[in-house]
RODO-2510 file (C-alpha; in nm, 4 decimals, decimal comma):
residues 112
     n   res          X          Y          Z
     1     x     0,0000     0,0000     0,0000
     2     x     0,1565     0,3594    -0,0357
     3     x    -0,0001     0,6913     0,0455
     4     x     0,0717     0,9928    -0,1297
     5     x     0,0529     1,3054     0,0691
     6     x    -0,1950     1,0788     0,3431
     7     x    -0,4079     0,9864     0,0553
     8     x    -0,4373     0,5586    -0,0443
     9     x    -0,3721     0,4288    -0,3780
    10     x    -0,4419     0,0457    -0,4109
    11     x    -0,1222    -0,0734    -0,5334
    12     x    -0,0147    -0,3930    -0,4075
    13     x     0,3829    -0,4540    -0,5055
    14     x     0,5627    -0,1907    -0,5841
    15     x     0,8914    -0,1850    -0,7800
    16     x     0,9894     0,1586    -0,8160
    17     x     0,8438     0,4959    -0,7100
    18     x     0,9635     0,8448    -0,8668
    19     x     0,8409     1,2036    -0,8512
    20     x     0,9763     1,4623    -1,0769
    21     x     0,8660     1,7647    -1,1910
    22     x     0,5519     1,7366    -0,9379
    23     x     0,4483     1,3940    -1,1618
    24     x     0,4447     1,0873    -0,9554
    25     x     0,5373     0,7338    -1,1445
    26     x     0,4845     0,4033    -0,9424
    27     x     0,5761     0,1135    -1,1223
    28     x     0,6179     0,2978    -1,4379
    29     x     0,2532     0,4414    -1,4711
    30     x     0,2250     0,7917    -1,4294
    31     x    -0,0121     0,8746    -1,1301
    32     x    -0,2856     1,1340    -1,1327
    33     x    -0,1928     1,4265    -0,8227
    34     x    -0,5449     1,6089    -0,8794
    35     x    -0,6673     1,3311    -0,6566
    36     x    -0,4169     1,3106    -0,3853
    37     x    -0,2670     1,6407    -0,3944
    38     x    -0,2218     2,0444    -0,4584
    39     x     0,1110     2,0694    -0,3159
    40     x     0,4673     2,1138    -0,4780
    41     x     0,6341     1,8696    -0,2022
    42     x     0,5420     1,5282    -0,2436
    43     x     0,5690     1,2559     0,0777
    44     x     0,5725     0,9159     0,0208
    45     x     0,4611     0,6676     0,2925
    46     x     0,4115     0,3014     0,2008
    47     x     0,3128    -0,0149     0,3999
    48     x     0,5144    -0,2922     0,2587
    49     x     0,8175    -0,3551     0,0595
    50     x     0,9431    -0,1719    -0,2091
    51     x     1,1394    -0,3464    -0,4546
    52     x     1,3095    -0,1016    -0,6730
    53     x     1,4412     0,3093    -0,5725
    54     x     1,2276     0,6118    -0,4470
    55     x     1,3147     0,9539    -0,5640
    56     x     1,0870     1,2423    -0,4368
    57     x     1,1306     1,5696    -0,2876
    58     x     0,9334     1,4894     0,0337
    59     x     0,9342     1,2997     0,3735
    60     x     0,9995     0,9013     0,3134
    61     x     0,8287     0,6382     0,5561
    62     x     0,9056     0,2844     0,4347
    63     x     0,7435     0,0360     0,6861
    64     x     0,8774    -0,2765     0,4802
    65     x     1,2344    -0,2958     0,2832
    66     x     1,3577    -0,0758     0,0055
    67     x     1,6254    -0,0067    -0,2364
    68     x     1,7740     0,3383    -0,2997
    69     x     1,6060     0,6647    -0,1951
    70     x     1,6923     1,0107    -0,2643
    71     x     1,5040     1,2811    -0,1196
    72     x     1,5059     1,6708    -0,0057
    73     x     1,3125     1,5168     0,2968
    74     x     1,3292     1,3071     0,5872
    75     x     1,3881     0,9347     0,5755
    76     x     1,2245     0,6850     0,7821
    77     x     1,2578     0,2781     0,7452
    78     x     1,1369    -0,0036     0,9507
    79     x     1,3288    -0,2275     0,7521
    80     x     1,6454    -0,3288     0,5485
    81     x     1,7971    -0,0966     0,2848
    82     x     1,9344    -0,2868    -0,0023
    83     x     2,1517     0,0369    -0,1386
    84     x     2,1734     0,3994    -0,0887
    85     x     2,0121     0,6726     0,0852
    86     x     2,0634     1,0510     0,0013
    87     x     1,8257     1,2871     0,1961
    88     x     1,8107     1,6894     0,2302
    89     x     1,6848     1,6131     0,5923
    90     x     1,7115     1,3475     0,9042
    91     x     1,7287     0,9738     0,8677
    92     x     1,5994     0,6967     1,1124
    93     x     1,6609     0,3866     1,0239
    94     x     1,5383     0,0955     1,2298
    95     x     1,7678    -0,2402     1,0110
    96     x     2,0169    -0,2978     0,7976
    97     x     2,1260    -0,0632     0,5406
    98     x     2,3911    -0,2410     0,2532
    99     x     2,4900     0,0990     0,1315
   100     x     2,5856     0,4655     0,2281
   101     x     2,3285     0,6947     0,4285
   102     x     2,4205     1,0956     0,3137
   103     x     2,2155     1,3180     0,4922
   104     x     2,2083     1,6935     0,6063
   105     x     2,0151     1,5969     0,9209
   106     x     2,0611     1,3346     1,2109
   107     x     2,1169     1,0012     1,1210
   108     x     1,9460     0,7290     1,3789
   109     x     2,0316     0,3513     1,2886
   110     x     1,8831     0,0690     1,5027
   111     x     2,0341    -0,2305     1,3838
   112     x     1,8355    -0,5892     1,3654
***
């Protein structure tokens, strides 16, 4: 499940999530914002595994494992990280990360 902004969308695996130029692309299909959202900053939050990268220019919440993510935001996982993270803001990570964490905040890591 992922939320976008607080809203639901009904998607059940999800293999890659990007947002770039205020457009939103999960698993390759563009995503209509007029139903989740007016704003510029887009947050992610999703309720499972992801299985490919996030890239958006809002908060992150990942309750599940990921990939890469690359954000202006805050970063939160309850999970593993199978690569990278790069975030503009704080990151709290409660797993294993497999990668580098950049960030300009605090960085929090609870280790399995």
């Amino acid at each position: 499940m992922i939320n976008i902004n607080g809203k639901s969308i009904g998607i059940e695996k999800i293999n890659s999530i990007t947002v770039k130029n205020n457009v939103v692309i999960v698993n390759g299909e563009r995503i209509s914002l007029k139903e989740y959202t007016d704003d510029y900053i887009i947050n992610i939050e999703v309720d499972g595994d992801v299985h490919g990268d996030i890239y958006t220019n809002g908060e992150v919440s990942v309750k599940g494992n990921c990939k890469n993510i690359d954000t202006n935001g805050s970063v939160e996982i309850s999970g593993d990280v199978e690569g990278d993270i790069d975030a503009n803001g704080n990151v709290n990570c409660y797993g294993n990360i497999n990668g580098d964490i950049d960030a300009n905040g605090n960085v929090s890591l609870k280790r399995k």
